[in-house]
C-alpha positions as CSV (number, residue, x, y, z in Angstrom):
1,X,0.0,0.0,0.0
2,X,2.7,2.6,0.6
3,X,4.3,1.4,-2.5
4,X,2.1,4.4,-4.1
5,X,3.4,6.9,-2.0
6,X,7.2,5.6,-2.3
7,X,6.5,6.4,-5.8
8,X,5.0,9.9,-5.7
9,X,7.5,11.7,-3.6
10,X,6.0,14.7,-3.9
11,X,3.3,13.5,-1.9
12,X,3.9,15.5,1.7
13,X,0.3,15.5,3.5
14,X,-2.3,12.6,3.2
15,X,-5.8,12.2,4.2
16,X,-7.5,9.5,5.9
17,X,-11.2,9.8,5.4
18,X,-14.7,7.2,6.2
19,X,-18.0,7.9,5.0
20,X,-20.3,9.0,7.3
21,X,-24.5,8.3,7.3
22,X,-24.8,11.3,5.0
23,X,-22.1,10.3,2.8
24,X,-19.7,13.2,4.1
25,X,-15.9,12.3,4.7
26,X,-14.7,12.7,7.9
27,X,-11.2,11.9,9.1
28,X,-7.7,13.3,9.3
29,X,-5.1,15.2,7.3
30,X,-1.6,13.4,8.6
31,X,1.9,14.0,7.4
32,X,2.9,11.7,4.8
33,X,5.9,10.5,6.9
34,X,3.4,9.2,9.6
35,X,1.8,7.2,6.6
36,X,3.4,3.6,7.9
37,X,1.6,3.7,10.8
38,X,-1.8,4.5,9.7
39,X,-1.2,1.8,7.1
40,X,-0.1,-0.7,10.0
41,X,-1.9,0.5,12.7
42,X,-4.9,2.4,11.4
43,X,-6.1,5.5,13.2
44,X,-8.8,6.4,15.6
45,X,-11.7,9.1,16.8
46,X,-15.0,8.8,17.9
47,X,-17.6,6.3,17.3
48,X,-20.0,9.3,16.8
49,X,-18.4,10.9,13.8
50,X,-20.1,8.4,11.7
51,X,-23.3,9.7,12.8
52,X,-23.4,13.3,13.0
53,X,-26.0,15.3,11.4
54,X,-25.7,17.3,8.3
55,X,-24.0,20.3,10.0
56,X,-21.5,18.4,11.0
57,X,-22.7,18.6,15.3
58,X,-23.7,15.6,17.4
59,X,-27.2,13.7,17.4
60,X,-28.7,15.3,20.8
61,X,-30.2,12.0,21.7
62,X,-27.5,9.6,20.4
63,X,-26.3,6.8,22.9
64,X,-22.8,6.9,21.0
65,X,-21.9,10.3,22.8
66,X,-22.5,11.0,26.5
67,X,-23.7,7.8,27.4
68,X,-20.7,6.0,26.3
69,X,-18.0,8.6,27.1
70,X,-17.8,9.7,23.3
71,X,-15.9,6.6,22.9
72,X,-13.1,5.9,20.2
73,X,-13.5,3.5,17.2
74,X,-10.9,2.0,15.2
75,X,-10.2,3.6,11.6
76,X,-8.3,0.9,9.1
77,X,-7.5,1.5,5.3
78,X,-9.5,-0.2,3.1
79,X,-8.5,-2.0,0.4
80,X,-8.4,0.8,-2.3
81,X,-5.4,2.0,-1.1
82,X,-3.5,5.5,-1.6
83,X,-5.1,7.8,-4.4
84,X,-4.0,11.4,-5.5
85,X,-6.4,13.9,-4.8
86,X,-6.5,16.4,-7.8
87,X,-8.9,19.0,-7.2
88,X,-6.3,20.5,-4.2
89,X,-3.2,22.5,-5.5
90,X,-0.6,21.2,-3.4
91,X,0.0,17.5,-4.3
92,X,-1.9,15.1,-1.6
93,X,-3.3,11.7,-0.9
94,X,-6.4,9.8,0.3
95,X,-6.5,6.8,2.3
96,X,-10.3,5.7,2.3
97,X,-10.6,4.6,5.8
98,X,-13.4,2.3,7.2
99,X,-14.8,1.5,11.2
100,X,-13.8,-1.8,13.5
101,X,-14.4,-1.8,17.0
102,X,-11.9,-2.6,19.9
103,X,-12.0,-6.1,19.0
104,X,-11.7,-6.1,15.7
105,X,-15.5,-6.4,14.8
106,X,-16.9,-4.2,12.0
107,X,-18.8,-1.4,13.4
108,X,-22.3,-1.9,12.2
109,X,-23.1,2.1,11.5
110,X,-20.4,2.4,9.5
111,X,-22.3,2.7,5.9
112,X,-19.8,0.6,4.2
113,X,-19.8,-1.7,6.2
114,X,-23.4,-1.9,5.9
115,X,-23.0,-2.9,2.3
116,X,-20.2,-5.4,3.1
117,X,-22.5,-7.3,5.3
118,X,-25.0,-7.4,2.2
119,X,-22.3,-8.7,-0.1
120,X,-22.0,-11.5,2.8
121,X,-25.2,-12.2,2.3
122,X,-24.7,-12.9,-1.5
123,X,-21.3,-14.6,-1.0
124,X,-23.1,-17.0,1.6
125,X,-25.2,-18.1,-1.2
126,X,-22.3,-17.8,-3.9
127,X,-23.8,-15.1,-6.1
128,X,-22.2,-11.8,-7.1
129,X,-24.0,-8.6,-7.8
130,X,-22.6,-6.6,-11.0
131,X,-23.0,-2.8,-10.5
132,X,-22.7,0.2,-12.6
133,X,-24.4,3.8,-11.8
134,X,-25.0,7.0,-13.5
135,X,-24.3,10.1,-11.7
136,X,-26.5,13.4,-12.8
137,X,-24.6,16.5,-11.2
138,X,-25.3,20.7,-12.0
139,X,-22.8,22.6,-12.5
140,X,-23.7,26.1,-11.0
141,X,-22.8,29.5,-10.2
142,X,-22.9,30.7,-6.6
143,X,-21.5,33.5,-6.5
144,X,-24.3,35.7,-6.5
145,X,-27.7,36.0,-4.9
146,X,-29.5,33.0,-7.3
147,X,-28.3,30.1,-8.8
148,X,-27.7,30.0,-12.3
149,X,-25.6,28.3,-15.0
150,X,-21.7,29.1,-15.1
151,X,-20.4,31.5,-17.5
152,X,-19.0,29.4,-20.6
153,X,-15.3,29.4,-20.5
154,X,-15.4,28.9,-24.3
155,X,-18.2,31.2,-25.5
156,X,-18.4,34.0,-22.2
157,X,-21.8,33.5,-22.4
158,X,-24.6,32.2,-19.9
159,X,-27.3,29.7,-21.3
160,X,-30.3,29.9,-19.6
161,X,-31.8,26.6,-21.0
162,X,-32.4,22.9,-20.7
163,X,-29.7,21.0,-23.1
164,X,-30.8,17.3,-23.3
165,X,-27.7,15.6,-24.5
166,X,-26.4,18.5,-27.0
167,X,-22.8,18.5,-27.8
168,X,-22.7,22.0,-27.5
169,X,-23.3,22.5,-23.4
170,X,-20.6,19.6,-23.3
171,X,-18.0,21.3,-25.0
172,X,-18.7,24.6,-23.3
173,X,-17.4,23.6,-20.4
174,X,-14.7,21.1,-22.3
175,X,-11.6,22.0,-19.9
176,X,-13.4,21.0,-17.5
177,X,-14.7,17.6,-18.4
178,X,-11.3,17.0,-19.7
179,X,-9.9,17.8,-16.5
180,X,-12.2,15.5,-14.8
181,X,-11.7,12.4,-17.1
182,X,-7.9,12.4,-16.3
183,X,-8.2,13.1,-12.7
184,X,-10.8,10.1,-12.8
185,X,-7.9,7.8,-14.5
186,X,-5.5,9.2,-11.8
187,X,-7.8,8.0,-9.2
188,X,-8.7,4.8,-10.9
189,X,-12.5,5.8,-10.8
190,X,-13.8,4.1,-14.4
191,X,-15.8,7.2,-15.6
192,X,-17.5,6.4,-19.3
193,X,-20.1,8.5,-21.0
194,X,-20.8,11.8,-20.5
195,X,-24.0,13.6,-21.5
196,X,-26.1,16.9,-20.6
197,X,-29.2,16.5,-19.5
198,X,-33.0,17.8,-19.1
199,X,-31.9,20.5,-16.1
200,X,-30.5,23.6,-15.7
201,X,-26.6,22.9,-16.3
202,X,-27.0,19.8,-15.6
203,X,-25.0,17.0,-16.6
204,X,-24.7,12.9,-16.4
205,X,-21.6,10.4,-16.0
206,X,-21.9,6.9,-15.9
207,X,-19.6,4.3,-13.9
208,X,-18.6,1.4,-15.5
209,X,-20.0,-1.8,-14.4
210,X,-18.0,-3.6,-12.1
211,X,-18.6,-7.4,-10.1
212,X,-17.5,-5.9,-6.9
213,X,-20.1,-4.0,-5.2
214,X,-17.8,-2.3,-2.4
215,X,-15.6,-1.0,-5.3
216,X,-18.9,0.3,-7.3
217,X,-20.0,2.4,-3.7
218,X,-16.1,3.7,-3.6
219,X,-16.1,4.7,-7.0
220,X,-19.3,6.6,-6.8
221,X,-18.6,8.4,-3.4
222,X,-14.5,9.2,-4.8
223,X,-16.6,10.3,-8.0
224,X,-19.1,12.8,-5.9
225,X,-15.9,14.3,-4.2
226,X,-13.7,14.6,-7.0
227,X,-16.9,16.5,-9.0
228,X,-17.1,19.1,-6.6
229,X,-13.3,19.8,-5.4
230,X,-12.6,20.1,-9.6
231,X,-15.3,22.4,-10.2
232,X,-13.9,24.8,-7.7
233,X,-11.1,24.9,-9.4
234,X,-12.2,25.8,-12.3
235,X,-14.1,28.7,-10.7
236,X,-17.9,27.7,-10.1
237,X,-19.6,24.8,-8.2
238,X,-20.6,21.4,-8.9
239,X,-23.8,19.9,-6.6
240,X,-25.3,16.4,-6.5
241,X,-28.6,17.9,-4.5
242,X,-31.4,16.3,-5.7
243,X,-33.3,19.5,-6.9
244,X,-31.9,22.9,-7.0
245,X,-34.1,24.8,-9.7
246,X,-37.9,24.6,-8.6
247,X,-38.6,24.6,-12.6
248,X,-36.3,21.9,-13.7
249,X,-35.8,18.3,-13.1
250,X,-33.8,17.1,-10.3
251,X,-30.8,14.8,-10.6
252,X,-30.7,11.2,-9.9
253,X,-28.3,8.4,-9.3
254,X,-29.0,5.6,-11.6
255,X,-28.0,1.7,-10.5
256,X,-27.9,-0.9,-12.8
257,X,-27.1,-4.6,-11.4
258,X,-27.5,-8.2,-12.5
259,X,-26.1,-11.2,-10.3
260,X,-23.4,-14.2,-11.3
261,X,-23.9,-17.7,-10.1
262,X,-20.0,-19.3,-9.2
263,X,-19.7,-19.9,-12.9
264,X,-20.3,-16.4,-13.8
265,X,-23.6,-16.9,-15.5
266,X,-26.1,-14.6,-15.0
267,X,-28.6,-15.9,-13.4
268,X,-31.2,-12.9,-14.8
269,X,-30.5,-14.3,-18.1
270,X,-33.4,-16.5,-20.0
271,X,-31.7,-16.2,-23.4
272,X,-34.7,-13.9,-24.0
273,X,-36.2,-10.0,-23.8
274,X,-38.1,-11.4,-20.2
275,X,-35.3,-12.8,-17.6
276,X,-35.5,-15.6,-15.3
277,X,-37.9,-16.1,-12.8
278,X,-35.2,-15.2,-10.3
279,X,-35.0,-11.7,-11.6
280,X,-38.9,-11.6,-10.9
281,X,-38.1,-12.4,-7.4
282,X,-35.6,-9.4,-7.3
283,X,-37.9,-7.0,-8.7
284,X,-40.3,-7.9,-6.0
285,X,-37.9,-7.6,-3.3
286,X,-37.3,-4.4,-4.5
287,X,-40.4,-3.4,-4.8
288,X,-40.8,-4.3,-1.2
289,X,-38.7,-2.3,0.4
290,X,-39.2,0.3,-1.9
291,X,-41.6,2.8,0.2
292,X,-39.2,1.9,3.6
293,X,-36.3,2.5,2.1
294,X,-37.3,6.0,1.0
295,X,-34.9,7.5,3.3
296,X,-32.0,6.0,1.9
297,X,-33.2,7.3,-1.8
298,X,-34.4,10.7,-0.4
299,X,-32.4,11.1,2.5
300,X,-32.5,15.1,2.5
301,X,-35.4,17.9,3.4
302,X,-34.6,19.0,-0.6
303,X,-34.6,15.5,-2.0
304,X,-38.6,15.3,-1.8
305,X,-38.9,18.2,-4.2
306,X,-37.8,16.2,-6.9
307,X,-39.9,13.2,-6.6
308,X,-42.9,15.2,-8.1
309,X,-45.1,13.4,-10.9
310,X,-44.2,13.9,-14.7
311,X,-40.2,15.3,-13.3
312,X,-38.1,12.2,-14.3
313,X,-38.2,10.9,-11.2
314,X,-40.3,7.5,-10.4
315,X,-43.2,8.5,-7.6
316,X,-44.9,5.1,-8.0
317,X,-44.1,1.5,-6.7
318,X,-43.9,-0.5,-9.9
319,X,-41.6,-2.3,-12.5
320,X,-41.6,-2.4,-16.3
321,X,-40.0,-3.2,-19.6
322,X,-38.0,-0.4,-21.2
323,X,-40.0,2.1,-19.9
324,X,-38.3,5.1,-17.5
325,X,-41.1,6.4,-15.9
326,X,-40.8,3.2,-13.8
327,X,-39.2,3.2,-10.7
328,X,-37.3,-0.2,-11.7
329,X,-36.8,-0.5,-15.5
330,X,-35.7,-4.2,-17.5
331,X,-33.4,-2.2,-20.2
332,X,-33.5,-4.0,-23.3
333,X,-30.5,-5.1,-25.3
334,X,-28.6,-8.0,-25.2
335,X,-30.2,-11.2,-23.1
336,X,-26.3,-12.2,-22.0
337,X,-26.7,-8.4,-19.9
338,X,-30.2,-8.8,-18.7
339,X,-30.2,-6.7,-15.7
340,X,-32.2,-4.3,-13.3
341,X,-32.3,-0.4,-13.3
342,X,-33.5,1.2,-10.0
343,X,-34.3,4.3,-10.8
344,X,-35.5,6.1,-7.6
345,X,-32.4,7.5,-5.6
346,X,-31.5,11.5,-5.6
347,X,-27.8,12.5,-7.1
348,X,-27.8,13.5,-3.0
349,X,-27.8,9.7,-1.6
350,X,-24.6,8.0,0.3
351,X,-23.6,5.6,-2.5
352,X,-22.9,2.7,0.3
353,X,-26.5,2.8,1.8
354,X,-27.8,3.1,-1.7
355,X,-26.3,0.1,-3.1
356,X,-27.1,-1.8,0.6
357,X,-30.7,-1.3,0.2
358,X,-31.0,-2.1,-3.3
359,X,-29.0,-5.0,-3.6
360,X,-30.2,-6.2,0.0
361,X,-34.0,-5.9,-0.9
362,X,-32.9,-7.6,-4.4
363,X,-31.8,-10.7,-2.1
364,X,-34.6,-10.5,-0.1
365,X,-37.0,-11.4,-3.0
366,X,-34.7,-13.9,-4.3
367,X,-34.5,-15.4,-0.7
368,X,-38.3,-15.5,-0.5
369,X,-39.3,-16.6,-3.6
370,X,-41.4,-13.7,-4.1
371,X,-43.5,-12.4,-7.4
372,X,-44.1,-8.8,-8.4
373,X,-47.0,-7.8,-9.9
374,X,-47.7,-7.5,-13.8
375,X,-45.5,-5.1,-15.2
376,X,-46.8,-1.9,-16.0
377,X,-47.2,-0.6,-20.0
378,X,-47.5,3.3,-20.6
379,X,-47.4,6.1,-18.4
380,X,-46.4,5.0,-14.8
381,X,-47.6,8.8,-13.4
382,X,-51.0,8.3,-15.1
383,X,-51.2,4.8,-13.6
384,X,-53.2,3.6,-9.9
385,X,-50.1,2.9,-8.4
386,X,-48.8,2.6,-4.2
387,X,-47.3,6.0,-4.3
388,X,-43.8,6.7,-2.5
389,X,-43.8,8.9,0.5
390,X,-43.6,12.6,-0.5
391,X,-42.3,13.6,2.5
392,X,-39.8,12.8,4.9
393,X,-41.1,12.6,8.3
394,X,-43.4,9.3,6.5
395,X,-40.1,7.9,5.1
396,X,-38.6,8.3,8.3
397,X,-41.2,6.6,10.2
398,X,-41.3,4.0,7.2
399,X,-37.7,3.4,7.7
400,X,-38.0,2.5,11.5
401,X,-40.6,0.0,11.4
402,X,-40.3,-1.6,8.4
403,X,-39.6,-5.3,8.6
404,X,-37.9,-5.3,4.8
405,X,-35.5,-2.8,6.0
406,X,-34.9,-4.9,8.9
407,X,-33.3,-7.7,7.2
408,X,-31.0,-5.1,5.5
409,X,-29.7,-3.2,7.6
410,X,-28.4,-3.6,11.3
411,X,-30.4,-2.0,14.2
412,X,-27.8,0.3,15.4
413,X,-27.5,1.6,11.5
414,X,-31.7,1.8,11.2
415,X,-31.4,3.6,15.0
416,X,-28.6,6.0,13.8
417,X,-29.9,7.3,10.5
418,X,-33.6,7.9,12.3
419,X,-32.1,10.0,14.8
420,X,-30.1,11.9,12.6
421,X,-32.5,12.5,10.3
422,X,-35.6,13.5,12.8
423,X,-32.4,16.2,14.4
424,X,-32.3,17.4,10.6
425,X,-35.9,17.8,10.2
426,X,-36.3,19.3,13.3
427,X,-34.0,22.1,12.7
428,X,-34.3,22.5,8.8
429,X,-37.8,23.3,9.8
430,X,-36.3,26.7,11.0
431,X,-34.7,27.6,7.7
432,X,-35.5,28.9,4.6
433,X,-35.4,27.1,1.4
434,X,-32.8,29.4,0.2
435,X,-30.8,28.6,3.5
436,X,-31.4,24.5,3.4
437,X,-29.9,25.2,-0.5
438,X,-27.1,27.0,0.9
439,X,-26.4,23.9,3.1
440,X,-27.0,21.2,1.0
441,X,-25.3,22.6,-2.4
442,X,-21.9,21.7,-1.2
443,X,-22.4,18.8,1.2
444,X,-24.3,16.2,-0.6
């Protein structure tokens, strides 16, 4: 592991950084002399900084502060390793860290690990879940009083429209994307296309598919960090929030996944445009836990603004072939890559819970045995459908008690994320929409 800083010299400061509930890193900046012993030894601070609130403060209520004297967890690298960190000026390094307990146990409200004990799930039963997402982003000026689009750096000019994949809004902001494709090859992050899309500024990358989940979440949360360090640079912001123009569709965070068998077939694969039978019994499982895993996909006060009817964004419980007004789409194309879309989180999710509820309530239904409904033909907005919760005091209350969730996720992670997001709620209550943008724009 320190191989990669023996080779970058120039390398003087590192960061060691863990993911916590909202996706935010928290961790260390450490001299790069001192790297050994992180690498050997890991590092350590509190339990709690895994699950503070959006702000950054404590949960009032938690039992991982006062109660337990604020005590220390143990911080070890994960098996990604050292990575550059481009969007800073002086050269740097990540070490993506994840949470153990004194004896060596993974802490259970540690998101990734939350996914990891998924994947055990899966290995247990010797499948593999094949991942790939698609990040929407906005690029956006600040600076002033309202949003609005970045000046071009080709043309000097401000476009105040909607560019569904056009070339041109691409290649206005060309040094830009360029930069970000070779910082995403420094990093080893396995960017692919890039398009505009239907919002203001707003813009889509998709991940390449990969059979290891863990790496899939990394990826994805590297990715959201990278976007908006770079943009800074380059003199405006880049957000993930799930809707910051009232009049234009909100951004999403697109995951595709199909499942091996220890032969690497995929077992969604009937050799025709349908799927097996076992891919039935994921969609159901999917469909679920849809409603009480809302949190997860809308896990912020602004993430309920996008899921609005007739926005892009799925506000039904239901499945369908090639359709994308569906919250989980059957793409068509090649049988051998028969696979499953979700289509419901916000660009503003932690990648690692996202991935843990979908692929979790995927085995579920394959566990159970369990059959969706018909799928749906035409309009899914115009259809009679089990709606999902439009705001987020029901998905937080879905969250707690639902029994789909409970096979997911552990119950210190389900008691965690409720009381951090009820703390939010309670005191985004007090803001203004124009403040709870301020906050979200450069944290999710």
């Amino acid at each position: 592991m320190n191989n990669w800083l023996r080779k970058n010299p120039q390398v003087r400061t590192i960061r060691v950084a863990a993911a916590d509930l909202n996706g935010q890193a928290r961790g260390k900046r450490i001299p790069s002399r001192f790297a050994d012993k992180v690498t050997t030894e890991g590092t350590r601070f509190p339990v709690s900084v895994l699950n503070l609130d959006i702000w950054g403060e404590d949960i009032d209520d938690s039992p991982l502060v006062f109660e337990t004297g604020d005590a220390d967890g143990v911080l070890k690298p994960t098996e990604r390793g050292f990575m550059p960190m481009p969007w800073l000026d002086a050269p740097s390094a990540l070490l993506p860290i994840w949470m153990f307990r004194e004896d060596g146990r993974p802490y259970p409200g540690d998101p990734r690990h939350a996914l990891r004990a998924v994947l055990d799930r899966y290995k247990a039963r010797g499948l593999t879940p094949v991942c790939a997402v698609e990040l929407e982003f906005f690029l956006i000026d600040d600076s002033g009083r309202n949003l609005q689009v970045p000046i071009s750096p080709r043309s000097g000019k401000r476009r105040k429209a909607a560019e569904t994949m056009s070339i041109r809004a691409l290649d206005q902001f060309d040094l830009f994307f360029t930069d970000l494709y070779d910082a995403c090859e420094e990093m080893d992050i396995p960017a692919d296309t890039a398009i505009s899309e239907a919002g203001l500024g707003q813009f889509e990358i998709n991940l390449m598919h990969c059979d290891d989940a863990l790496r899939a979440a990394d990826d994805a949360w590297l990715f959201k960090m990278l976007v908006k360090g770079l943009a800074r640079r380059h003199g405006f912001a880049a957000s993930f929030m799930a809707k910051p123009y009232e009049d234009y569709s909100g951004s999403g965070l697109h995951t595709h996944f199909s499942v091996l068998d220890e032969n690497g077939d995929n077992i969604f694969d009937d050799g025709g445009p349908k799927g097996t039978a076992t891919l039935r019994h994921a969609v159901a499982g999917c469909m679920n836990a849809m409603r009480g895993s809302a949190l997860v996909f809308c896990p912020h006060a602004n993430s309920f603004d996008r899921m609005v009817p007739e926005s892009h964004a799925p506000t039904g419980v239901c499945w369908a072939y090639e359709n994308r007004t569906a919250a989980i789409r059957i793409p068509s194309g090649s049988h051998k890559a028969r696979r499953i879309e979700h289509r419901v989180s916000g660009g503003d999710v932690n990648p690692y819970l996202m991935l843990a509820a979908v692929l979790g309530a995927a085995l579920n239904g394959i566990e159970d045995g369990a059959e969706p409904p018909a799928p749906i033909t035409g309009n899914a907005y115009a259809a009679d459908l089990p709606r999902m919760p439009s705001d987020w005091k029901t998905a937080i209350d879905l969250f707690e008690s639902c029994p789909h969730v409970a096979r997911i996720f552990a119950p210190e992670m389900v008691r965690n994320f409720v009381l951090t997001k009820r703390q939010e709620l309670h005191y985004m209550q007090e803001l203004t929409p124009e403040e709870q943008v301020e906050i979200y724009l450069d944290t999710v």
